[in-house]
VEXTOR-292765 format. One record per residue (C-alpha): x, y, z; residue in one letter. Coordinates in steps of 0.5 Angstrom, whole numbers, plus 500, padded with zeros to 3 digits. Example, Ala and Ser with C-alpha at 12.3 -4.5 7.8 and 13.67 -1.06 7.14 Angstrom:
! residues 2
525491516A 527498514S 
END
This chain:
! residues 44
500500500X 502507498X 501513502X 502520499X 502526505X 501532502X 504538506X 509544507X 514538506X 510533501X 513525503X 510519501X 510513506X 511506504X 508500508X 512494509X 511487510X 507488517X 503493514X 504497520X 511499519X 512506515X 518508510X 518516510X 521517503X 522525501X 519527494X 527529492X 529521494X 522519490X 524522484X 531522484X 529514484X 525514478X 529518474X 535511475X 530507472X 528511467X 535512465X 537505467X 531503462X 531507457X 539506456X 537498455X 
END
């Protein structure tokens, strides 16, 4: 499950297995991120 908290600093929090454990992830770190992938991807 995804959760997305919108705020002064926007942070997206991802559960683990448990479900009741969350990873605080910033908006910069999530990006930065998918830009790997698609460079990763798109460099194939």
């Amino acid at each position: 499950m995804v959760r997305l908290v919108v705020g002064d600093m926007p942070q997206l929090f991802l559960s683990g297995d448990s479900g009741n454990t969350w990873t605080e992830i910033s908006i910069d770190q999530l990006w930065d991120a998918l830009g790997d992938l698609l460079a990763v991807r798109g460099g194939e």
